[in-house]
C-alpha positions, 0 to 999 in steps of 0.5 A, a space after each residue: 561321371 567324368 567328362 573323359 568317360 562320358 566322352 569316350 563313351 560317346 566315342 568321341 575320344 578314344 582311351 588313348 587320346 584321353 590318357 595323352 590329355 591327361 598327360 599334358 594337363 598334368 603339365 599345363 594345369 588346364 582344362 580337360 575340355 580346353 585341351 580336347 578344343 585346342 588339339 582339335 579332338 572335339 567340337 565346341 558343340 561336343 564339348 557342351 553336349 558333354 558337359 551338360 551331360 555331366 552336369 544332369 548325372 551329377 544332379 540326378 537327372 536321367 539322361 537319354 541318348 538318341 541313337 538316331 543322330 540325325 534327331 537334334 534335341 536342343 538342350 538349352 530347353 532343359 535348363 528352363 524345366 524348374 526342378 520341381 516339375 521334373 523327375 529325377 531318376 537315379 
């Protein structure tokens, strides 16, 4: 999954704000997360909990979405789990 959909989807963008992004990265060759932190649209928290999200999907990993935003889940742990003792679900 792309980091604009995962952050659409989370809400922390809207569509529109995404296609203008897109827009002036074509120009400027940066980033999309360097963009979305210099215009102020996300948080550097954001931006890593994005990423790391993408980065389980692209390696199989089933990702959970708290509804209870409130619930603090430190996704550094993840990274320690070898992947042969962790499940993959596709």
């Amino acid at each position: 999954m792309l980091l604009g959909e995962i952050l659409i989807r989370k809400k922390i963008i809207s569509f529109q704000q995404l296609n203008l992004i897109l827009t002036q990265q074509q120009i400027t060759k940066k980033k999309l997360g360097e963009l979305l932190l210099e215009l102020g649209l996300i948080s550097g928290e954001e931006l890593e909990k994005a990423l790391q999200e993408q980065y389980w999907r692209q390696h199989g990993y089933w990702v959970i979405g708290a509804i209870d935003r409130s619930i603090k889940f430190d996704y550094s742990l993840s990274m320690n789990i070898p992947k042969n003792n962790s499940f993959t679900f596709r």
